[in-house]
C-alpha positions as CSV (number, residue, x, y, z in Angstrom):
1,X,-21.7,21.1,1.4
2,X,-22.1,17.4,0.6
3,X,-21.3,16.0,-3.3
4,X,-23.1,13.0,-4.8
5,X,-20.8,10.4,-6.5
6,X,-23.4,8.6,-8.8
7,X,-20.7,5.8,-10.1
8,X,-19.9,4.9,-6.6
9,X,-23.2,5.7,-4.4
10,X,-21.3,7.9,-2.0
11,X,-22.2,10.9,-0.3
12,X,-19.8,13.2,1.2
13,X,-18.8,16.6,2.1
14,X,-16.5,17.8,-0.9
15,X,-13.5,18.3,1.4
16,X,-13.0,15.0,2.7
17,X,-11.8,12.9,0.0
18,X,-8.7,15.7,-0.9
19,X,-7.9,16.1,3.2
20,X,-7.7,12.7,3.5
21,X,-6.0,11.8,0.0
22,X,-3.4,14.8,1.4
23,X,-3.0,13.8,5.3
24,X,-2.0,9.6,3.7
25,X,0.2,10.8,0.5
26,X,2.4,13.3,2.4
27,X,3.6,10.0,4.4
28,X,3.7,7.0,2.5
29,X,5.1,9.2,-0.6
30,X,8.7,9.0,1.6
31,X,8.8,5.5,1.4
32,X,7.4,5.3,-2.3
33,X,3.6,4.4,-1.9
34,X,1.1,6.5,-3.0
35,X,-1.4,6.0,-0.3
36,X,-3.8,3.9,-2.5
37,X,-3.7,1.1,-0.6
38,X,-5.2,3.4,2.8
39,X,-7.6,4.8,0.9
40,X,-9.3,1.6,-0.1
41,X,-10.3,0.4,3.2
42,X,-11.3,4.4,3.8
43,X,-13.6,3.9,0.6
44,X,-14.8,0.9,1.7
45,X,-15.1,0.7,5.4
46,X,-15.9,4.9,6.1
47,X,-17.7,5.9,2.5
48,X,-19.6,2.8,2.3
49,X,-18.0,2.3,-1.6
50,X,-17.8,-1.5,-2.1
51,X,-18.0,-2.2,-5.6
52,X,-15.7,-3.1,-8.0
53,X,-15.1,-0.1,-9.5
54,X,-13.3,1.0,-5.8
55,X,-10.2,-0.3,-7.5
56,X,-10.2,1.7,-10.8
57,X,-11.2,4.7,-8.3
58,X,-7.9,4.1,-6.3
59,X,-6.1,3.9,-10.1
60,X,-7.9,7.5,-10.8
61,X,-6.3,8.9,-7.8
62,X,-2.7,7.2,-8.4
63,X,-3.0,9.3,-12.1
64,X,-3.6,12.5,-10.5
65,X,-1.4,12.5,-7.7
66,X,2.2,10.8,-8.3
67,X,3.1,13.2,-10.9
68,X,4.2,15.7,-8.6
69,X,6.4,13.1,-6.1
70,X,7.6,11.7,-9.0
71,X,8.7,15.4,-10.2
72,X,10.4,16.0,-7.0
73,X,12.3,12.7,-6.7
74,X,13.7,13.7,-10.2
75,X,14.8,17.2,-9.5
76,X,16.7,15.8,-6.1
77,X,18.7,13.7,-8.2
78,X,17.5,10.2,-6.9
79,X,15.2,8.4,-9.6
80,X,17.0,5.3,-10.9
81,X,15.3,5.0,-14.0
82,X,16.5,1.8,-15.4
83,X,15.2,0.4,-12.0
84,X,12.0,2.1,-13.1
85,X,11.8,1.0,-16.4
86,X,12.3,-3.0,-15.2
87,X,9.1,-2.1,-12.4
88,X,7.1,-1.0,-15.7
89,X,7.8,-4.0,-17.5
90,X,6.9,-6.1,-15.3
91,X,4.3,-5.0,-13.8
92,X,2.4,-3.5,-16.9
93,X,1.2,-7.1,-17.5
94,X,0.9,-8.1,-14.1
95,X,-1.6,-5.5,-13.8
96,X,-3.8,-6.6,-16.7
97,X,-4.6,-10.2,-15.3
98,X,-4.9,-8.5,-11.4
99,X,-7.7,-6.7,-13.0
100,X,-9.5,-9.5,-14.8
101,X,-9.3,-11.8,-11.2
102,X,-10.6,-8.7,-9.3
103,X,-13.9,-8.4,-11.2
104,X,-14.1,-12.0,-12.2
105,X,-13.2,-13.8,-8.7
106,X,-12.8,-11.9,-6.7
107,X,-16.2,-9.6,-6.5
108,X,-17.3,-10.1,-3.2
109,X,-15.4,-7.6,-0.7
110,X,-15.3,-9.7,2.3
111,X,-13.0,-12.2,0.1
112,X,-11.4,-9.3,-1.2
113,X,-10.1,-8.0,2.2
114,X,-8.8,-11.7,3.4
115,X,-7.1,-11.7,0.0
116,X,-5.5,-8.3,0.7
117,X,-5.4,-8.8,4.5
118,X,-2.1,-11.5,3.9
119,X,-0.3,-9.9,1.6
120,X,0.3,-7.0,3.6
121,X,0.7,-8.8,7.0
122,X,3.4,-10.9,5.6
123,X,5.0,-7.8,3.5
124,X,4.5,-5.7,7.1
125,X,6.4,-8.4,9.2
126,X,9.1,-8.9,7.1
127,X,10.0,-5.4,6.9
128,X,10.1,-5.4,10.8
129,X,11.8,-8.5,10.9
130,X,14.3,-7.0,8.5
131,X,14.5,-3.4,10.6
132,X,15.5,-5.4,14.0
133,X,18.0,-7.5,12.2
134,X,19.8,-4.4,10.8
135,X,20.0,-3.3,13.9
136,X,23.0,-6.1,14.8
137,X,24.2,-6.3,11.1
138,X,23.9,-3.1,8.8
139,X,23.7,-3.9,5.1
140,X,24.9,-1.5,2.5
141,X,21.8,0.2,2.1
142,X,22.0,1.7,5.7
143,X,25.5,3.0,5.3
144,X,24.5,4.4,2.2
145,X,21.5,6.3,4.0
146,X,23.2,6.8,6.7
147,X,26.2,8.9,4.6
148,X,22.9,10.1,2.9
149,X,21.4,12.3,6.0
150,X,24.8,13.1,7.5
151,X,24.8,15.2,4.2
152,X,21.3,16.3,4.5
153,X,22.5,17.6,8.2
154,X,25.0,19.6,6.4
155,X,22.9,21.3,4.0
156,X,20.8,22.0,7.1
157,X,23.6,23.6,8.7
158,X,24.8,25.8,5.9
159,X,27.8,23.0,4.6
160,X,27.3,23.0,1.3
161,X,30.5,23.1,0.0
162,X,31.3,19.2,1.5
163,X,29.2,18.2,-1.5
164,X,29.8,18.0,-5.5
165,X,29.0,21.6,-7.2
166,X,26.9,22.4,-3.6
167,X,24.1,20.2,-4.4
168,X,23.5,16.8,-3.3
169,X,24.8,13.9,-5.0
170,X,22.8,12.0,-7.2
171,X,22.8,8.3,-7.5
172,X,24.8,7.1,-10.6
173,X,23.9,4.1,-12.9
174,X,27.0,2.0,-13.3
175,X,25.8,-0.6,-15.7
176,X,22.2,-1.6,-16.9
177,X,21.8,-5.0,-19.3
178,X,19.2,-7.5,-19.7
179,X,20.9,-9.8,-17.0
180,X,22.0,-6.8,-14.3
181,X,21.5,-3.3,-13.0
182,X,23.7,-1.4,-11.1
183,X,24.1,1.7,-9.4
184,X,25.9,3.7,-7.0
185,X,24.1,5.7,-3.6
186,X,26.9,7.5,-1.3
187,X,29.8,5.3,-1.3
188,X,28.1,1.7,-1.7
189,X,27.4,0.2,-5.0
190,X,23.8,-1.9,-5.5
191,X,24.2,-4.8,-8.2
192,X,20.6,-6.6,-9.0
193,X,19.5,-9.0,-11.1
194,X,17.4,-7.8,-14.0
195,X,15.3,-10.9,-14.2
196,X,15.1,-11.0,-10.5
197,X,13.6,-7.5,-10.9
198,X,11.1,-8.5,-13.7
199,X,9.5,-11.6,-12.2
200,X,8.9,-10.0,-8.4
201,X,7.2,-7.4,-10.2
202,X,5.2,-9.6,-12.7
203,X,4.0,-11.3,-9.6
204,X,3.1,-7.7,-7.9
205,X,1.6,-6.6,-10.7
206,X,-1.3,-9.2,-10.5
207,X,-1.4,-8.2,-6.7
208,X,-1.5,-5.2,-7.2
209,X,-4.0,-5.1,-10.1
210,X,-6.3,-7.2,-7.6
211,X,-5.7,-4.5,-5.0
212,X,-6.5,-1.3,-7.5
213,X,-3.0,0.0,-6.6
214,X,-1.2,-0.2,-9.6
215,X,1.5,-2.7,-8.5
216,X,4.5,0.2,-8.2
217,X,3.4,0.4,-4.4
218,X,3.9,-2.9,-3.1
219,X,7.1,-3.3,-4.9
220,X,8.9,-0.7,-2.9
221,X,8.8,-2.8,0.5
222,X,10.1,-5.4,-1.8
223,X,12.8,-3.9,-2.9
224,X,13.5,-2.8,0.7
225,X,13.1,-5.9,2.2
226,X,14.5,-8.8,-0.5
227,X,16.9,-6.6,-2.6
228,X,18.4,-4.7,0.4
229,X,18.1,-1.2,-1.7
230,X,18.2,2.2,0.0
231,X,14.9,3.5,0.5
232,X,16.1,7.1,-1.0
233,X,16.5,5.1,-4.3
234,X,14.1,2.9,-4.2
235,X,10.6,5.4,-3.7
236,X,10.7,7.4,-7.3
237,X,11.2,4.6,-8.9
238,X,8.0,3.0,-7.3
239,X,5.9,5.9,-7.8
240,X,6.7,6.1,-11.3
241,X,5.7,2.7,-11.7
242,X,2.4,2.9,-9.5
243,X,1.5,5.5,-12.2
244,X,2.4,4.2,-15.4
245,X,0.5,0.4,-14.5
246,X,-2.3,2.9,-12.9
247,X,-2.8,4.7,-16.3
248,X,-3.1,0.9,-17.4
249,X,-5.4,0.2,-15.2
250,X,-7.8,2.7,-15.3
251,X,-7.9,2.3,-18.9
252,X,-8.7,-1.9,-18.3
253,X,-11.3,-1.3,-16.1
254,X,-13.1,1.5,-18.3
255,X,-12.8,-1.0,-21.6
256,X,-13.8,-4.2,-20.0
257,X,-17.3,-2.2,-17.7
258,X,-19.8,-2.5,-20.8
259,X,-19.3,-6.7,-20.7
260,X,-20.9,-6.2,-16.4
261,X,-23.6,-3.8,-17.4
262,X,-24.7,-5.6,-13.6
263,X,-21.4,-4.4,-12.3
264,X,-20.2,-1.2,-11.1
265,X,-16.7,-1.8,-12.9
266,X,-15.6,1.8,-14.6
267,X,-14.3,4.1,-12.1
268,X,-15.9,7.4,-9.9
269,X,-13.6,10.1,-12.5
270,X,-14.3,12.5,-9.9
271,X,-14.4,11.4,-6.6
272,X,-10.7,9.4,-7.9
273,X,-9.5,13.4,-9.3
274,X,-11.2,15.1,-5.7
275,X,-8.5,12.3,-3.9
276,X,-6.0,13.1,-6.4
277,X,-6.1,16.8,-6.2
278,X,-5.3,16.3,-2.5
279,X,-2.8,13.3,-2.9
280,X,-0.9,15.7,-5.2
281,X,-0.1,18.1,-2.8
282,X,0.9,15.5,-0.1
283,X,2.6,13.7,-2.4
284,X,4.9,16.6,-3.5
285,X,5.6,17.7,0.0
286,X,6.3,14.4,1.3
287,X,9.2,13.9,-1.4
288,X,10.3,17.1,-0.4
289,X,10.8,16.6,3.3
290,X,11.9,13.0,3.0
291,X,15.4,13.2,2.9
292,X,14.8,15.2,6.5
293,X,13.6,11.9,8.1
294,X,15.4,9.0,8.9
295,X,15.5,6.0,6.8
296,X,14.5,3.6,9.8
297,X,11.3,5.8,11.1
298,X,10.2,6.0,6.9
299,X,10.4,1.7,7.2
300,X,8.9,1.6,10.1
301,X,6.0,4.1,9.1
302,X,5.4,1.4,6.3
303,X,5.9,-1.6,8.4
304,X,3.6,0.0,11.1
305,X,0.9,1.1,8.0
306,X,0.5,-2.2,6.4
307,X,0.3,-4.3,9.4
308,X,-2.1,-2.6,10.5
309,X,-4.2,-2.3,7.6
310,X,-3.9,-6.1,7.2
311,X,-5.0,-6.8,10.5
312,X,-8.3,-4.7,10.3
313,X,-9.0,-6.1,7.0
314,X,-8.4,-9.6,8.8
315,X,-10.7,-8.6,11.0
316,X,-13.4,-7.2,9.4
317,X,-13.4,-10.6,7.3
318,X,-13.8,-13.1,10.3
319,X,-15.9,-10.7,12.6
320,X,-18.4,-10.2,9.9
C-alpha cells in the first residue's frame, strides 16, 4: 500500500520510511547521531523530496525519535548534563540563522549537497586520522572506555559484584562553571573549557541548521575528535541536544513558510512522525546495546558513514 505525502510530493509504500528511519537510528544512536543526516540524501536522492522543507522533515523525525535514546542513555547512568546544557546553548541560536541561510541561499539542492559534502568529508577524515593515531598514543578517553567494556564483559559474565551497588558506574560531574566542566568516566577525569564548548557549537548550530539536523549530531564527532571525550559520554549528550535545537527548528521553519508561499518551507508532519516512529525504536535499541560494542568500531561506523555520505554528495554535485 503506497501513502501520498502532499507537503513533500512523495509517494511511497507506508513501511519504508519507519524501516529505514529504524535500520540508520539503531547505529548511529551509539555514537550519538540520530540518523538525520542519512536520511536526507535517502529523501532526496531515493524519494525524489528536494525542497526546502527536506530539512524541517529531518527536524520532525529528530522530535519523534531521540526521546527514547535519550531515555536510555539516562537510565545507564551516562548523560553529562552540564555538557548537554552548554550543546543547547550554543547551538539553539546557531540553529536559527542555519535555518534562514538554508531557505534564503542556499535553495538549490545541488549547492546544498557541495555545502554538506565538505563538512562531513573533513569531519569523516579527521576522526580516522584521530582513530590511527590512537592507535600508537592512547588518550584518556580510550583508557576510560577501555576500563568501560572490561566492566561491560563482567556484567556479561555474571560479575556484578566488581562494580559499585552491582550496577554500572555512572559518570560523575566534578565541577561545572562558566569558564570549565569537568567530569569523571572510569578512572580518568575530563576537564573542558566552557567557552570552548559554546563557540564549537554556536558554529555547528548554523551547520547544522543548514543541514536540517538540529546541530546536536555533528557535535558528537567533535567532541570525539577535538576534545578527546569518551564516546560513552559524549552520545546522550548529543542526542539531547539534536532534539532540543530540532524542536527549534521545526518550529522556525513552520513560522517563517507563509513569507515563501512559492516555497515548500513547513515540513511533511507525517512522513517526518512515519520516520520517527521507526527512528524511535532503533534509537532505543541502539543505546541499549552500545555499551556491548567497542568504542573504536562505534568511531569507525561514523568515520566510515560520513565519508561516505560526503563523497556521494560530492559526487552527485559534479556529475550532475
Amino acid at each position: 500500500m503506497n501513502l501520498f505525502f502532499e507537503t513533500s510530493g512523495v509517494e511511497t509504500a507506508f513501511w519504508i520510511p519507519p524501516a529505514v528511519a529504524f535500520a540508520i537510528s539503531f547505529f548511529t544512536s551509539m555514537g550519538g547521531v540520530s540518523g538525520a543526516f542519512l536520511l536526507l540524501p535517502f529523501q532526496m536522492s531515493f524519494l525524489g523530496y528536494t525542497h526546502p522543507s527536506v530539512s524541517a522533515t529531518n527536524q520532525v523525525f529528530n522530535i519523534v525519535a531521540i526521546p527514547s535514546g535519550v531515555y536510555r542513555y539516562w537510565k545507564e547512568g551516562r548523560m553529562v548534563w552540564p555538557l548537554t546544557w552548554v550543546v543547547v546553548a550554543g547551538t539553539l541560536p546557531g540553529v536559527f540563522i542555519g535555518a534562514y541561510v538554508r531557505v534564503v541561499w542556499l535553495p538549490s539542492p545541488g549547492h546544498f549537497k557541495l555545502f554538506a559534502a565538505a563538512v562531513l568529508l573533513y569531519i569523516g577524515l579527521k576522526m580516522a586520522l584521530d582513530l590511527i593515531k590512537a592507535k600508537k598514543v592512547p588518550n584518556g578517553a580510550a583508557a576510560s572506555e577501555e576500563r568501560f567494556q572490561d566492566m561491560v564483559r563482567k556484567f556479561r559474565a555474571g560479575n556484578r559484584d566488581d562494580a559499585e551497588g552491582g550496577s554500572l558506574p555512572a559518570a560523575r560531574i566534578t565541577h561545572f562553571n562558566i569558564s570549565r566542566l569537568g567530569y569523571t568516566f572510569y578512572g580518568e577525569q575530563f576537564d573542558v573549557s566552557f567557552w570552548g564548548i559554546f563557540a564549537l557549537s554556536f558554529i555547528v548550530g548554523i551547520v547544522g541548521g543548514i543541514y536540517g539536523i538540529g546541530g546536536g549530531s555533528i557535535i558528537a564527532p567533535f567532541f570525539v575528535t577535538f576534545f578527546g571525550l569518551p564516546v560513552y559520554t559524549v552520545a546522550g549528550a548529543a542526542l539531547m541536544g539534536t532534539f532540543v535545537t530540532s524542536v527549534a527548528g521545526v518550529v522556525f521553519y513552520q513560522a517563517i513558510a507563509p513569507f515563501y508561499p512559492d516555497v515548500s518551507v513547513a515540513p511533511d508532519w507525517m512522513l517526518g512522525a512515519l520516520f520517527g516512529i521507526g527512528g524511535m525504536a532503533g534509537m532505543y535499541l541502539g543505546a541499549r546495546c552500545q555499551k556491548f560494542v567497542p568504542a573504536k568500531a562505534i568511531k569507525w561506523m561514523l568515520s566510515a558513514i560520513i565519508v561516505f555520505t560526503a563523497v556521494k554528495y560530492a559526487a552527485d554535485f559534479f556529475l550532475r
